[in-house]
N, C-alpha and C positions, 0 to 999 in steps of 0.2 A: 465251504468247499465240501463236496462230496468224499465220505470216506472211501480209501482206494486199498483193493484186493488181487492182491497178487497172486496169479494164476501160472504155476508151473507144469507146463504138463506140453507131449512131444505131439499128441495128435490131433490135429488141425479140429477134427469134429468134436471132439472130445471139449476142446477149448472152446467152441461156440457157444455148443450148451452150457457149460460154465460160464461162459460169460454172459449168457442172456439170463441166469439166474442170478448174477452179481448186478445185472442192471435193473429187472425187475425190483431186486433192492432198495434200486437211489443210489449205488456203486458208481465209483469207475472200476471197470477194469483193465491190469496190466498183464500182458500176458507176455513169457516167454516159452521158448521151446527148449532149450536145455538145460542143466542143471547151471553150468559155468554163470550163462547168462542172468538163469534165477537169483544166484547168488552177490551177483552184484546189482542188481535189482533190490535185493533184501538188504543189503548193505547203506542203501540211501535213507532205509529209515521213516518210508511216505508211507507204506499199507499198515494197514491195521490186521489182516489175515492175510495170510499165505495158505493158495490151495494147491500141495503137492504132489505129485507122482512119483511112483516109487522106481518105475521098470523105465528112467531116461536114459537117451543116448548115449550118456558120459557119467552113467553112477547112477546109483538108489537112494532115492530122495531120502528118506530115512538116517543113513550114512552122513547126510550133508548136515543132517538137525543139528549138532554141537557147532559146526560153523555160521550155522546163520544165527545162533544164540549169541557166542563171542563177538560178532562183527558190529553187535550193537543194536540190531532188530528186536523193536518189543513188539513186533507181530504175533498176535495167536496163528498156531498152524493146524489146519485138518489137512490130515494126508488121502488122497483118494485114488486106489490101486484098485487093481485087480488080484490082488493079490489078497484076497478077502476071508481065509481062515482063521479062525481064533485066535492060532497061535502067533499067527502075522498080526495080527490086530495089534493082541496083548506086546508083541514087539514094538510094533510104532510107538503105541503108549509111554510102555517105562521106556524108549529110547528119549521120549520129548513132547513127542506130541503131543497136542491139545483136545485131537479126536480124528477120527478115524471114517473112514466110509468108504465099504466094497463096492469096486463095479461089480456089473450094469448097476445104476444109480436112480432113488426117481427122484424128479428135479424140484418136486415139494420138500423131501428130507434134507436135500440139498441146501434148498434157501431156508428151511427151517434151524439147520445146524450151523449155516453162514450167522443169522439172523440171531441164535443164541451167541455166538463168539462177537460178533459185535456190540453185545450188550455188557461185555464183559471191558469196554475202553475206560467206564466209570473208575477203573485202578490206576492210582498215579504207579508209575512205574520208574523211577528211575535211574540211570545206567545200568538197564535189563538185571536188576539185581532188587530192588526195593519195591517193596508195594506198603505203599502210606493209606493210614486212612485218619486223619487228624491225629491223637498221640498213640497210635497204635502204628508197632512200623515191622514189618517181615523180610528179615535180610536172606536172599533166597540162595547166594555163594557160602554163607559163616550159617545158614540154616539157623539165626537168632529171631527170637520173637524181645520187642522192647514196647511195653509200655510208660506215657511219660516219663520217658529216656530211664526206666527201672528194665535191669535184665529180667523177662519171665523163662524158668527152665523147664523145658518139653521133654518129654521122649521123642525118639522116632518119628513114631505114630503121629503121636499128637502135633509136631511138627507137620506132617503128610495132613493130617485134615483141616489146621488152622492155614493152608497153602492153599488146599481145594477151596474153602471155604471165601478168601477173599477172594480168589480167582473169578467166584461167582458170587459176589458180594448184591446183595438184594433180592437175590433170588431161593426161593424156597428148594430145600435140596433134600431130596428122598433118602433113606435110609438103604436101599437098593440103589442107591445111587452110589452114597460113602462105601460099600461094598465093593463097587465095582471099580470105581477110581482109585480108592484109598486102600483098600486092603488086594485088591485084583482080586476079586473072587463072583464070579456072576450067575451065584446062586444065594438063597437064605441059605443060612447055615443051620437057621431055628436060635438060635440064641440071641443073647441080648448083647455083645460083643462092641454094635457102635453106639446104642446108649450111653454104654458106662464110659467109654473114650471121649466123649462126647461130656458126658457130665464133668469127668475131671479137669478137660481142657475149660469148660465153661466157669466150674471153678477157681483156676490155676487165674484165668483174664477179669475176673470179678474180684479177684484179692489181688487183683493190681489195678485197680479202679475203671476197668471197662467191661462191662454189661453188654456185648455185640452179640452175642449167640442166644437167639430165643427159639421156641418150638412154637414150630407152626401146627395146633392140633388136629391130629389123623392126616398129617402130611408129611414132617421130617421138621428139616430143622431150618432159619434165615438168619443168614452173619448181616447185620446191620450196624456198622458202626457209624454211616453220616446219621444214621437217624438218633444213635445213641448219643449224639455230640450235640444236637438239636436243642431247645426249649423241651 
């Protein structure tokens, strides 16, 4: 079965394109025109992403993100507004979402940022709370990391990267990346700030018997733990 992408959004054109870049994919697409609708839509549990609008007939998509999280949806969501300054961005963000994109749109960045949250289904996920990855488990409500079922204790921080980090579990992740997700900041700062978070957290998961966090050199960093569980 085709993985299916739920497309919220009120303007008829708007939704074509969107949906011919969810089909260029190998998608289906679902599409609704208002938020009520979206939501019980997201509530059945079938998409793998949700692509929202913020400026709907009946509420700001944004707004609705804790409800479509509670109702049971382990949809990743990009929100896609017109609503496209910074500090709107950086909103959607910490409110929930998964990534963000201003109109006007082009429809390569589109299927390019569809095309990375689809890569991200490799995470068991379950009751929108748990991301397993063999004895590695991240309870994302009680903010616990357990390795073979031992409590490992985080900060903050180090909680917020080992979250990013399986979220995008096999993929190589920039340092200008942990920046921008992890700490909100989308600039170098010049310092050495996610190294060292970085090394402790890689420490903290190796003295609990799992090795997932390696440097990919002159590139950042790959959480791998099906490969660490491997031969």
């Amino acid at each position: 079965m085709p993985d299916q992408i739920l497309i919220i959004e009120d303007d008829p054109e708007i939704a074509r394109a969107v949906t011919a870049e969810v089909e260029a994919l190998g998608c289906d697409a679902l599409w609704c025109h208002t938020l009520s609708l979206g939501l019980e839509e997201a509530a059945r549990g079938r998409c793998k992403v949700i692509v929202l609008d913020r400026m709907l007939p009946d509420g700001d998509g944004i707004d609705a993100l804790p409800a479509i999280r509670s109702s049971g949806s382990t949809a990743l969501i990009l929100v896609l507004s017109a609503l496209g300054r910074a500090s709107e961005r950086v909103e959607g963000l910490e409110k929930g979402a998964d990534d963000y994109l201003p109109k006007p749109f082009e429809p390569e960045e589109l299927r390019a940022r569809l095309r990375a949250l689809l890569r991200r289904g490799t995470i068991q996920v379950l009751d929108n709370d748990l991301l397993a990855f063999g004895e590695v488990e991240i309870r994302l409500k009680a903010r616990t990391l357990h390795v073979k079922r031992q409590h490992v204790a985080l900060s903050p921080r180090e909680f917020e990267l080992i979250t990013y980090f399986a979220r995008n579990a096999g993929q190589v992740i920039t340092r200008m990346q942990l920046l921008e997700h992890v700490w909100n900041l989308h600039f170098d700062p010049g310092t050495n700030v996610v190294d060292v978070h970085v090394g402790r957290l890689r420490r903290k998961l190796e003295e609990a018997g799992a090795a997932v966090i390696r440097t990919a050199r002159g590139e950042g960093y790959l959480f791998a733990p099906l490969a660490a569980d491997g031969p």
